[in-house]
Structure formats: structure tokens, C-alpha cells
PDB file with SEQRES, HELIX, SHEET and CRYST1 records, atoms N, CA, C and O in Angstrom:
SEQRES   1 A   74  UNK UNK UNK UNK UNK UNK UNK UNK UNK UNK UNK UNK UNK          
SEQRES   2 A   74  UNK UNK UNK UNK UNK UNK UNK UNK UNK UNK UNK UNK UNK          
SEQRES   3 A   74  UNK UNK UNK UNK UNK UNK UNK UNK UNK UNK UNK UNK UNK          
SEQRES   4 A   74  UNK UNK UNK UNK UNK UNK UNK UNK UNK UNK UNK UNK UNK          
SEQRES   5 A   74  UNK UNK UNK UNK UNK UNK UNK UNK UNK UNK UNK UNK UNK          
SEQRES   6 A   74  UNK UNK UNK UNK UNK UNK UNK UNK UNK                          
HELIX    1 AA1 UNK A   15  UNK A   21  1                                   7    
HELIX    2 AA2 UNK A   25  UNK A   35  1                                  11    
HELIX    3 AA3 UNK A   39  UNK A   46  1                                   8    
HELIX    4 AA4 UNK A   48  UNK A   50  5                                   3    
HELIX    5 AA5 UNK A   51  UNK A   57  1                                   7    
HELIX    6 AA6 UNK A   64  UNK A   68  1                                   5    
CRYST1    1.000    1.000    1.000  90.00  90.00  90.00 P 1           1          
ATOM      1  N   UNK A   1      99.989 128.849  97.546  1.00  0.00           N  
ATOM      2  CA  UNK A   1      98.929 128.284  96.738  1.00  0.00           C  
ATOM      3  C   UNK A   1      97.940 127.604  97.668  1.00  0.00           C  
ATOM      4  O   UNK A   1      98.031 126.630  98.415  1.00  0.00           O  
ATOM      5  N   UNK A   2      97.150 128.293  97.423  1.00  0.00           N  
ATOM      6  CA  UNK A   2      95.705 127.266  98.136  1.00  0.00           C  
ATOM      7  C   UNK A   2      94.955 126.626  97.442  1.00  0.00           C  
ATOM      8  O   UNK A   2      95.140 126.790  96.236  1.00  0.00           O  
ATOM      9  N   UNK A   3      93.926 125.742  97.806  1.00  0.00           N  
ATOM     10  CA  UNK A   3      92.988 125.035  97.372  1.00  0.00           C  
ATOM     11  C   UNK A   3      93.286 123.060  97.207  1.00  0.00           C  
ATOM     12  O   UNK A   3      94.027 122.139  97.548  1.00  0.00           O  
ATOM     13  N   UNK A   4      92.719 123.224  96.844  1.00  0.00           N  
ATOM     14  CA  UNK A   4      92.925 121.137  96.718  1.00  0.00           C  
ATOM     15  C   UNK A   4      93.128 120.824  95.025  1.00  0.00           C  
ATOM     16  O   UNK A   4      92.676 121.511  94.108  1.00  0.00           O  
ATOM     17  N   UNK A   5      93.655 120.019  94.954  1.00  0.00           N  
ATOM     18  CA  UNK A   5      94.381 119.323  93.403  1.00  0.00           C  
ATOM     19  C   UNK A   5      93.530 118.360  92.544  1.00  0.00           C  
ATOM     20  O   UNK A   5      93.174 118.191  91.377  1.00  0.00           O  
ATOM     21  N   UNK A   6      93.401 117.803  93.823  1.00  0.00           N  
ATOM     22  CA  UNK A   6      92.457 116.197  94.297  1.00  0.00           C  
ATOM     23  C   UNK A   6      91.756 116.209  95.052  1.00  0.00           C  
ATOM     24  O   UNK A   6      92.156 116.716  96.100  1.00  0.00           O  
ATOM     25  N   UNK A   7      90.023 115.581  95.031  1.00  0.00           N  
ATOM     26  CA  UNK A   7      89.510 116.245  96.315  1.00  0.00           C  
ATOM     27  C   UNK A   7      89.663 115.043  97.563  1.00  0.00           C  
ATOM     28  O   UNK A   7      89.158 115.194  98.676  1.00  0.00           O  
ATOM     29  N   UNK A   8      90.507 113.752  97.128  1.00  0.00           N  
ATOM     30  CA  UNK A   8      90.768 112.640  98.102  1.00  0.00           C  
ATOM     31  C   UNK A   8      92.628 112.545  97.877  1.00  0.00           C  
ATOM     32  O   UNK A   8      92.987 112.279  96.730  1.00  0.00           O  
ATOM     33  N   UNK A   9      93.379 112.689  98.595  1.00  0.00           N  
ATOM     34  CA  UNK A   9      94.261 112.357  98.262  1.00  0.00           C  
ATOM     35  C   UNK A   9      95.196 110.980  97.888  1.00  0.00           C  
ATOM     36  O   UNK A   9      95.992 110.640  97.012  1.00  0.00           O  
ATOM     37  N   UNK A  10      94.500 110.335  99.288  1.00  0.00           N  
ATOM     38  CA  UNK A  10      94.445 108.859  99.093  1.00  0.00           C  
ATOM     39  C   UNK A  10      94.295 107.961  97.754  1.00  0.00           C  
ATOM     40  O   UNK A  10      94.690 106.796  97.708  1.00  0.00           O  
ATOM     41  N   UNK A  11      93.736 108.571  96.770  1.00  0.00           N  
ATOM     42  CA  UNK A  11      93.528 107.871  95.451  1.00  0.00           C  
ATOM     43  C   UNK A  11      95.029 108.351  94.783  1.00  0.00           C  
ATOM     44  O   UNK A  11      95.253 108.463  93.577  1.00  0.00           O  
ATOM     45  N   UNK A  12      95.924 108.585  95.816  1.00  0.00           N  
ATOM     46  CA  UNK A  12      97.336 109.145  94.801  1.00  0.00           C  
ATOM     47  C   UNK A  12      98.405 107.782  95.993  1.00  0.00           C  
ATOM     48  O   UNK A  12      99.618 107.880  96.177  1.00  0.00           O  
ATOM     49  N   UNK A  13      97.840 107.076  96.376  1.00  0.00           N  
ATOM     50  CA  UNK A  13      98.991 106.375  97.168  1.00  0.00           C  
ATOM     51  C   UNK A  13      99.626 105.664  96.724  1.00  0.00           C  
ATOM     52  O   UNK A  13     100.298 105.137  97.611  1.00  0.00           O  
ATOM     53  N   UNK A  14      99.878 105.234  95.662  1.00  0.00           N  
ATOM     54  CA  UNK A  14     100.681 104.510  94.856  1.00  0.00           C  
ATOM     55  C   UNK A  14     101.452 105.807  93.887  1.00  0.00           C  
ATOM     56  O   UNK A  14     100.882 106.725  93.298  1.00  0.00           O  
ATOM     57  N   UNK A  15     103.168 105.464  93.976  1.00  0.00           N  
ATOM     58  CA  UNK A  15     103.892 106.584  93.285  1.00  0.00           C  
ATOM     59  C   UNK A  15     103.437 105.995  91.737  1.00  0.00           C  
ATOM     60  O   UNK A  15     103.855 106.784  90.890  1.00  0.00           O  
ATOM     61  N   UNK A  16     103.024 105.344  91.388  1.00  0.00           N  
ATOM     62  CA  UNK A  16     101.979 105.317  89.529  1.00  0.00           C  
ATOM     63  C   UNK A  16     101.263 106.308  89.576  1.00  0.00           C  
ATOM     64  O   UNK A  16     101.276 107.253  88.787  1.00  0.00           O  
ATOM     65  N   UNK A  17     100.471 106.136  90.662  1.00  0.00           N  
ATOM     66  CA  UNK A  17      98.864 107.514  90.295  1.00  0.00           C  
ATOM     67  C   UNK A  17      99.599 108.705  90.563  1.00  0.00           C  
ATOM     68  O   UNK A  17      99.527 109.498  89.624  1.00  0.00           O  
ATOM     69  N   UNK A  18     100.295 109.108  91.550  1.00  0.00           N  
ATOM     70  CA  UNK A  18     100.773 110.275  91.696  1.00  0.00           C  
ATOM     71  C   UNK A  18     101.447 110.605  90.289  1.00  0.00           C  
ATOM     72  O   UNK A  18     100.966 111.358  89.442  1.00  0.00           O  
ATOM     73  N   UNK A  19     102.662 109.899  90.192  1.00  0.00           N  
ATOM     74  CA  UNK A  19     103.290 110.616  88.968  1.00  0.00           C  
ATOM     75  C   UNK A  19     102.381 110.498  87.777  1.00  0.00           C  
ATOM     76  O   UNK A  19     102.548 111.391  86.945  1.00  0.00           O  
ATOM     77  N   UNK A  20     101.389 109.539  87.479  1.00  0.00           N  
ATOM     78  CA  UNK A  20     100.120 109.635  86.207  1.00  0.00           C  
ATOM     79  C   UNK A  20      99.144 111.274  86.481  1.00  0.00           C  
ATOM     80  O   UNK A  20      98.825 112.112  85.637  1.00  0.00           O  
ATOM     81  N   UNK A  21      98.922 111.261  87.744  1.00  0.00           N  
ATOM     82  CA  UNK A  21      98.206 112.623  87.707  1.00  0.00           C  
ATOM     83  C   UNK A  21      98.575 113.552  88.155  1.00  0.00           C  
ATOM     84  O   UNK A  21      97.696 114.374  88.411  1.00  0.00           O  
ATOM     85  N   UNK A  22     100.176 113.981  88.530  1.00  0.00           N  
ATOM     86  CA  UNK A  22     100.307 115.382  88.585  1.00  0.00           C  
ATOM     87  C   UNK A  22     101.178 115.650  87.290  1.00  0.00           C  
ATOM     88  O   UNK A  22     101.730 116.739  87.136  1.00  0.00           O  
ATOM     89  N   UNK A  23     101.300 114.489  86.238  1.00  0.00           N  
ATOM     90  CA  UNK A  23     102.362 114.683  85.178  1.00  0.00           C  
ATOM     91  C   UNK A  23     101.388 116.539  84.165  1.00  0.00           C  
ATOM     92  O   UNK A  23     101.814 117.537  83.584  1.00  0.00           O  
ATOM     93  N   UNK A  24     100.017 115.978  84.536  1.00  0.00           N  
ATOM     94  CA  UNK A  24      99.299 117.242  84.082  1.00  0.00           C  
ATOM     95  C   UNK A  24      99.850 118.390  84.946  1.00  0.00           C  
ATOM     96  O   UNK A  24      99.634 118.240  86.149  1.00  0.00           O  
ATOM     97  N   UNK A  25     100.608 119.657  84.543  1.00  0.00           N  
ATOM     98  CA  UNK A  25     101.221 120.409  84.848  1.00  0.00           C  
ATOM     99  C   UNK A  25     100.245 121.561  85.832  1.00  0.00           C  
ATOM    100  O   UNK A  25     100.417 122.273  86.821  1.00  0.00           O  
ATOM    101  N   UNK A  26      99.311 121.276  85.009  1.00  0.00           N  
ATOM    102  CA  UNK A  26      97.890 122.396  85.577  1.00  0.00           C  
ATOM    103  C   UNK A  26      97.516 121.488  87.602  1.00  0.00           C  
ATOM    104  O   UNK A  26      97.432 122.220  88.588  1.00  0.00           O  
ATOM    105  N   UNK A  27      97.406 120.302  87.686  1.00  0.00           N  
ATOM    106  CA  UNK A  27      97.635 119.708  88.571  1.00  0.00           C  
ATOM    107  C   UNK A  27      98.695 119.369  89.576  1.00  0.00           C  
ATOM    108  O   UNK A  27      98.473 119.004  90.730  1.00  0.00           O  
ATOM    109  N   UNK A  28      99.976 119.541  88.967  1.00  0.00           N  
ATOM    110  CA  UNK A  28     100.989 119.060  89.849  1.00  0.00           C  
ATOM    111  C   UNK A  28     101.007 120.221  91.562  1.00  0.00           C  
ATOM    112  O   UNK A  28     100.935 119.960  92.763  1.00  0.00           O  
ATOM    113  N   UNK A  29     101.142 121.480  90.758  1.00  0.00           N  
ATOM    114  CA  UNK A  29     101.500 122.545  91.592  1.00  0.00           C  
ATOM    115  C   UNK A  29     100.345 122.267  92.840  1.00  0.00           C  
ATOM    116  O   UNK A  29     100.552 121.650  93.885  1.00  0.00           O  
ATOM    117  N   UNK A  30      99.117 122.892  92.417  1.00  0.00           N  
ATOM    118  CA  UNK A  30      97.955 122.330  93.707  1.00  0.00           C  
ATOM    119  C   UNK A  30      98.041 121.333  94.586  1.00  0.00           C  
ATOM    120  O   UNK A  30      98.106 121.446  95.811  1.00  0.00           O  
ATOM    121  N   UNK A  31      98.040 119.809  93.599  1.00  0.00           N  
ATOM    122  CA  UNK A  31      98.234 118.667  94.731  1.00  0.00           C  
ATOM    123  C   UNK A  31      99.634 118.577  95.359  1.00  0.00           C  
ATOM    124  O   UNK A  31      99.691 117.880  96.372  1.00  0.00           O  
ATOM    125  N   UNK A  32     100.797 119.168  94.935  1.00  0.00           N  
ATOM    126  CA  UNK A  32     101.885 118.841  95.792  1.00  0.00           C  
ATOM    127  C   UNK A  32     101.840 119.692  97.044  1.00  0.00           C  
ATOM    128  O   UNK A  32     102.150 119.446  98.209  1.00  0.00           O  
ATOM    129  N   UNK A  33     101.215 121.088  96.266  1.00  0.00           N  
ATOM    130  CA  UNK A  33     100.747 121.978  98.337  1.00  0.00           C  
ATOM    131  C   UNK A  33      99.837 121.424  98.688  1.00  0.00           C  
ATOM    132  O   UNK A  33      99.395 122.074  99.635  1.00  0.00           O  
ATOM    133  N   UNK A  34      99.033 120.294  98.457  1.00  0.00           N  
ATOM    134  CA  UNK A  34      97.342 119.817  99.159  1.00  0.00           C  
ATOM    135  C   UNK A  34      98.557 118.959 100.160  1.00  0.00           C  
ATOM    136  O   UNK A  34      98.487 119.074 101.383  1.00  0.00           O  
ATOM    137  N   UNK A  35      99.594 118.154  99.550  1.00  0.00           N  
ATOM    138  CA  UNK A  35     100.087 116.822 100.170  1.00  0.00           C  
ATOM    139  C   UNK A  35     100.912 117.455 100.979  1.00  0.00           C  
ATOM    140  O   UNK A  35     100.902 116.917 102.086  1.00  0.00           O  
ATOM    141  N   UNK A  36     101.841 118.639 100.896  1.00  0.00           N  
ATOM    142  CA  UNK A  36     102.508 119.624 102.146  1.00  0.00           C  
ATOM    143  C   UNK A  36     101.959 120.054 102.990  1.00  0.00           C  
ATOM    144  O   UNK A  36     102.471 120.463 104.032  1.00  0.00           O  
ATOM    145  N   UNK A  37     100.551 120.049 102.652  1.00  0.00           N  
ATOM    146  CA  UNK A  37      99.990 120.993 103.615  1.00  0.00           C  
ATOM    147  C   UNK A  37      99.223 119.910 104.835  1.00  0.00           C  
ATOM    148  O   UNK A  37      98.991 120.108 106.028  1.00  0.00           O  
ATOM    149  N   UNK A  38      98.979 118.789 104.006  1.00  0.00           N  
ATOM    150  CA  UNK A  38      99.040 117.509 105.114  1.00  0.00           C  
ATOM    151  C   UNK A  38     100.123 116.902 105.334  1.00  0.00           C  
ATOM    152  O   UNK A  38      99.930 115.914 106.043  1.00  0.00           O  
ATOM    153  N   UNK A  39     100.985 117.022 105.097  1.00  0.00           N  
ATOM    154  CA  UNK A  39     102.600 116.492 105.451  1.00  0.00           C  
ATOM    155  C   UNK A  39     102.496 117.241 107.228  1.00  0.00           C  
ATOM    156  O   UNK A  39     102.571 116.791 108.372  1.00  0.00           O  
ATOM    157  N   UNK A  40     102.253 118.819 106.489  1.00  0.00           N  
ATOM    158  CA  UNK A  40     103.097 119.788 108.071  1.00  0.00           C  
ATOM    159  C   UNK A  40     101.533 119.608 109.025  1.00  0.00           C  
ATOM    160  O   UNK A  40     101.505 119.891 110.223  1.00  0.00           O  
ATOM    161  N   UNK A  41     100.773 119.296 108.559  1.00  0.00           N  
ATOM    162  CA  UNK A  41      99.443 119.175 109.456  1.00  0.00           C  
ATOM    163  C   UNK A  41      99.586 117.842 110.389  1.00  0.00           C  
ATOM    164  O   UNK A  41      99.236 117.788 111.568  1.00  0.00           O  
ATOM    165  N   UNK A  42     100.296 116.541 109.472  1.00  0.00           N  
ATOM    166  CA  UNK A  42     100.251 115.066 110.278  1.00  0.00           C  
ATOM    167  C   UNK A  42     101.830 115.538 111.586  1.00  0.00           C  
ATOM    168  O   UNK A  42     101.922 115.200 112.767  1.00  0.00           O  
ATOM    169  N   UNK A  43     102.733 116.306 110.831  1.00  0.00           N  
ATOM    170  CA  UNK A  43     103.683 116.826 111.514  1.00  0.00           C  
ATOM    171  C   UNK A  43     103.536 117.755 112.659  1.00  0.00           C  
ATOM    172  O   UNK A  43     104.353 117.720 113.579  1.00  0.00           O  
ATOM    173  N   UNK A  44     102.798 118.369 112.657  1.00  0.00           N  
ATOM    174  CA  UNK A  44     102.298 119.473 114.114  1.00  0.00           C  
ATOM    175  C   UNK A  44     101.646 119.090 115.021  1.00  0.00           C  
ATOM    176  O   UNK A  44     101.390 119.736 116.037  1.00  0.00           O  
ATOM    177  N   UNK A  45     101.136 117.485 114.645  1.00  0.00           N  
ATOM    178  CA  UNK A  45      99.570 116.644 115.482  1.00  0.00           C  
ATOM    179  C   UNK A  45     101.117 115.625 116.426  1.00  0.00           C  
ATOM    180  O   UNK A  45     101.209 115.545 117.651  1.00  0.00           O  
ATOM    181  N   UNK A  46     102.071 115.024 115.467  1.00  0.00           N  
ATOM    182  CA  UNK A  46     102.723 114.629 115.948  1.00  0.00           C  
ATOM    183  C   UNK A  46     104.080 113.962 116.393  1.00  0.00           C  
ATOM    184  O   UNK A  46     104.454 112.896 116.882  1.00  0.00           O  
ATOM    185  N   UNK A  47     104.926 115.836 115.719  1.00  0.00           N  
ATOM    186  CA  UNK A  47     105.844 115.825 116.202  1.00  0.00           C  
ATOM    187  C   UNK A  47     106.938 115.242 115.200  1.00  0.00           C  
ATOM    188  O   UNK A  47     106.620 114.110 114.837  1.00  0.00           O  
ATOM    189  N   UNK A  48     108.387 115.786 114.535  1.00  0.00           N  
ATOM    190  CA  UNK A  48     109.051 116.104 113.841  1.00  0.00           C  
ATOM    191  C   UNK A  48     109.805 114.390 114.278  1.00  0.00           C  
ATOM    192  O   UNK A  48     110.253 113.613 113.434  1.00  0.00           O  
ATOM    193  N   UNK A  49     109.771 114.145 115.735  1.00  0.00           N  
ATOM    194  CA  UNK A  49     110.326 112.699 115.798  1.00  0.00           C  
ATOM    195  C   UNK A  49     109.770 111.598 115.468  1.00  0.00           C  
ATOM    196  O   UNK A  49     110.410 110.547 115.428  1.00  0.00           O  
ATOM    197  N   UNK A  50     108.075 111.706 115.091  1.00  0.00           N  
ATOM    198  CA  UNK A  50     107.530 110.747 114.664  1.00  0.00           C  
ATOM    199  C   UNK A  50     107.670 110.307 113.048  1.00  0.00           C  
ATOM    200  O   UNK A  50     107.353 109.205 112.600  1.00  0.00           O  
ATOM    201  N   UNK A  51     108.269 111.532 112.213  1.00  0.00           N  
ATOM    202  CA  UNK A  51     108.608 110.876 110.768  1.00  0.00           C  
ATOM    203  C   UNK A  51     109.891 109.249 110.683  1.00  0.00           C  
ATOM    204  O   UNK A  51     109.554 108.255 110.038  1.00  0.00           O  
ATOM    205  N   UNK A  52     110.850 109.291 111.209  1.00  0.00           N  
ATOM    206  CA  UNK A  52     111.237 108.511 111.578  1.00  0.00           C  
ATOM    207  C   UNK A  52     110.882 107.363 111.524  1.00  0.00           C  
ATOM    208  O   UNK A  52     111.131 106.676 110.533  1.00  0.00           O  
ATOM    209  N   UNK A  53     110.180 106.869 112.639  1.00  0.00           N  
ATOM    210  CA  UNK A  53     109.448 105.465 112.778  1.00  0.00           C  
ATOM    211  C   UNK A  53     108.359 105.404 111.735  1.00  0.00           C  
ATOM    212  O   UNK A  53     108.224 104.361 111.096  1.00  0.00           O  
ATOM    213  N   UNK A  54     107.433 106.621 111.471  1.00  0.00           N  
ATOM    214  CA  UNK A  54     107.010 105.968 110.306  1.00  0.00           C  
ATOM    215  C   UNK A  54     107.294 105.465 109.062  1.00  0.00           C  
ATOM    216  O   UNK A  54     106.691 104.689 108.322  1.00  0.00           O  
ATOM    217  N   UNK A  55     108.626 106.229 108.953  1.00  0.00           N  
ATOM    218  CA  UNK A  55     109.598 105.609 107.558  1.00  0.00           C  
ATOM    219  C   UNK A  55     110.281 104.522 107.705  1.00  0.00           C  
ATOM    220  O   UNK A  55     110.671 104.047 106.639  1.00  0.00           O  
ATOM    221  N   UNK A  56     110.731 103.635 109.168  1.00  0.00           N  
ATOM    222  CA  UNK A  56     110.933 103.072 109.304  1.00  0.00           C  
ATOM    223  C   UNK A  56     110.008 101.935 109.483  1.00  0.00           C  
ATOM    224  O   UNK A  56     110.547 100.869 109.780  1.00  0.00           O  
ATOM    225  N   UNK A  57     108.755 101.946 109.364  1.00  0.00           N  
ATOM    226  CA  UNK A  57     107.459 100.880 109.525  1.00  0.00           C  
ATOM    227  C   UNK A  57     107.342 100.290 108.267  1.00  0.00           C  
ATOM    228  O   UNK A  57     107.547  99.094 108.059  1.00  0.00           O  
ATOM    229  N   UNK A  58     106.919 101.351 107.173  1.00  0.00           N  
ATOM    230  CA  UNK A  58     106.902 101.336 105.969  1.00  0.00           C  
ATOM    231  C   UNK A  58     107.899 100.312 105.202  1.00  0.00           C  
ATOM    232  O   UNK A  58     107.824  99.254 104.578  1.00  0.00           O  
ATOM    233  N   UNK A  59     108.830 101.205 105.595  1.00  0.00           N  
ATOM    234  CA  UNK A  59     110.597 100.000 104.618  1.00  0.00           C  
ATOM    235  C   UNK A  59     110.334  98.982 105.339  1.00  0.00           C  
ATOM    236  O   UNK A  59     110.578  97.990 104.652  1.00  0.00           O  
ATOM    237  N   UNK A  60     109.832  98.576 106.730  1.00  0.00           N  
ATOM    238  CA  UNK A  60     109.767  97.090 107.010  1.00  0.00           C  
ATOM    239  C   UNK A  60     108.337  96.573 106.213  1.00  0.00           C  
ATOM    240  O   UNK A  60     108.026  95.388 106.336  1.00  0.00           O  
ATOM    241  N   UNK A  61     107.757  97.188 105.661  1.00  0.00           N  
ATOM    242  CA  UNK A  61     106.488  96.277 104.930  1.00  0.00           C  
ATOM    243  C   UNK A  61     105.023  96.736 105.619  1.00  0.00           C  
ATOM    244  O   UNK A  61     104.058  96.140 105.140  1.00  0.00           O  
ATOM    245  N   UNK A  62     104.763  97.589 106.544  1.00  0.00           N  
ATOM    246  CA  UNK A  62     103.745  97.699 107.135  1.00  0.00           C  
ATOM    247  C   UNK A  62     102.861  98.956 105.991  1.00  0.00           C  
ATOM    248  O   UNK A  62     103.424  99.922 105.478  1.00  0.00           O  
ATOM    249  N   UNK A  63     101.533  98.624 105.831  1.00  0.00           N  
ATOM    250  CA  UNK A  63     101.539 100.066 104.991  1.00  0.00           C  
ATOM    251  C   UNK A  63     101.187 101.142 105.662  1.00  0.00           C  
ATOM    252  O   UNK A  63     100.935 101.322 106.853  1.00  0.00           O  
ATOM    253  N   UNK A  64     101.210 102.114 104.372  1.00  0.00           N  
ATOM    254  CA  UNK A  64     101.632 103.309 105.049  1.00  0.00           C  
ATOM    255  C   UNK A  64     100.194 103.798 105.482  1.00  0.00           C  
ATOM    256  O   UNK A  64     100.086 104.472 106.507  1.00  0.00           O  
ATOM    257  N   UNK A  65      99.339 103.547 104.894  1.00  0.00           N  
ATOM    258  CA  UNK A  65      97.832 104.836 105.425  1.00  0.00           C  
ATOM    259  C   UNK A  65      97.488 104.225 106.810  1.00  0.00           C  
ATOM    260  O   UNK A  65      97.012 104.913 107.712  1.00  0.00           O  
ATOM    261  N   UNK A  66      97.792 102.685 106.956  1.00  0.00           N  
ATOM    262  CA  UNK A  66      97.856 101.842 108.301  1.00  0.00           C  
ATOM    263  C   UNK A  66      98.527 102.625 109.563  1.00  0.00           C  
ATOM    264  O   UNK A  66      98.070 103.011 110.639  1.00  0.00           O  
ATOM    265  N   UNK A  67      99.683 102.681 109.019  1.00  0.00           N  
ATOM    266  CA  UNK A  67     100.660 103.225 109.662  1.00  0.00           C  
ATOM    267  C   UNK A  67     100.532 105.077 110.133  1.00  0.00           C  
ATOM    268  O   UNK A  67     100.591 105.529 111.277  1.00  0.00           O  
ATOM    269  N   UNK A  68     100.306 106.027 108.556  1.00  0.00           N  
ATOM    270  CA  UNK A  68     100.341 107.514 109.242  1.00  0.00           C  
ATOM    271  C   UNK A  68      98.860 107.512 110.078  1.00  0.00           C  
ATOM    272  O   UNK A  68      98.876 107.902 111.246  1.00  0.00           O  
ATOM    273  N   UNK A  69      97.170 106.928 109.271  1.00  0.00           N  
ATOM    274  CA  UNK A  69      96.172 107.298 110.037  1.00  0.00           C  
ATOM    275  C   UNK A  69      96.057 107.832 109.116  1.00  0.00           C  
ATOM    276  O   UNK A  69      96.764 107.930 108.113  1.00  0.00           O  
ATOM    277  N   UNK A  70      94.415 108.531 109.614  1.00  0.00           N  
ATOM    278  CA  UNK A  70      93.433 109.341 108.846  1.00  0.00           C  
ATOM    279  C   UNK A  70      94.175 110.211 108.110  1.00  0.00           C  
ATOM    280  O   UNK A  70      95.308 110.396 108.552  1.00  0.00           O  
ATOM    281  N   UNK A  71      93.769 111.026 106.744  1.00  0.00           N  
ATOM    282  CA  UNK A  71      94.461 112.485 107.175  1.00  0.00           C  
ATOM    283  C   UNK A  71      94.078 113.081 107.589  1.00  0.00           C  
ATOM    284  O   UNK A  71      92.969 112.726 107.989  1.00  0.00           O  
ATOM    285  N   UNK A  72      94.497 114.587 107.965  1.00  0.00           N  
ATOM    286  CA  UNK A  72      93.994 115.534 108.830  1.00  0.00           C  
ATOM    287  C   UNK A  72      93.752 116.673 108.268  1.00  0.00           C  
ATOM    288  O   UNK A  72      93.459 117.598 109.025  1.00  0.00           O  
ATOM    289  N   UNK A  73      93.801 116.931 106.815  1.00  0.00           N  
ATOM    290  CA  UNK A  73      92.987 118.003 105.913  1.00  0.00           C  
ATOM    291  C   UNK A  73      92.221 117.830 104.882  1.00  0.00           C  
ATOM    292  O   UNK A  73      91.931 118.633 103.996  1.00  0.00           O  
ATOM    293  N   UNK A  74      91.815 116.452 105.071  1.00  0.00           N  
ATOM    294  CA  UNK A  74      90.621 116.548 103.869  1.00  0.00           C  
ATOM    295  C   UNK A  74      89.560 116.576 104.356  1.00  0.00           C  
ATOM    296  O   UNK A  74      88.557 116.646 103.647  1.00  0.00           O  
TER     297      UNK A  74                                                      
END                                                                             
């Protein structure tokens, strides 16, 4: 599946908005490949050992868009 869901994803960073706007079925499918497809994009920039510490930043309280950076497909 290609294309975008959402044209910012960032307006889904709270698990409320996400689950409020992909509960629309016509939406879910698109934005969950928009957010995979920047998952494996932040993952190829840097590296399968860096999920880790960022999950570990996070559970200590740091946030997260602080923490991953820009994204890298919108």
C-alpha cells in the first residue's frame, strides 16, 4: 500500500489521536504503512541497535519526537 493516511503524522503522537483516527477503517490501513514506512526509514538512517535506547529514553520520561528527530518521510 502506498500513499499517506495523514499528510503530518505527528498530529497522531498521542495513542488518543491515533486510535481516534485510524478507528475509521478507510484510514487505518494507509496511516499504519505511512508510520512503517517511517519506522523502517528512521531504522535504515540508524540502525536496528538504536531502537533500544530510544525505548529506553522514552520509559525514562524524555519525549519521544525530542528523542527519534525529524521524520524522514514526510
Amino acid at each position: 500500500m502506498t500513499g499517506k493516511g495523514i499528510a503530518d503524522l505527528t498530529q497522531l503522537d498521542a495513542e488518543s489521536d491515533w486510535t481516534a483516527y485510524t478507528a475509521d477503517n478507510a484510514k487505518f490501513s494507509t496511516t499504519y504503512c505511512q508510520a512503517r514506512g517511517e519506522v523502517a526509514a528512521w531504522i535504515n538512517k540508524n540502525g536496528n541497535s538504536a531502537v533500544g535506547p530510544l525505548l529506553q529514553s522514552v520509559a525514562q520520561g524524555a519525549a519521544f519526537a525530542a528523542t527519534y528527530g525529524p521524520l524522514l518521510t514526510q
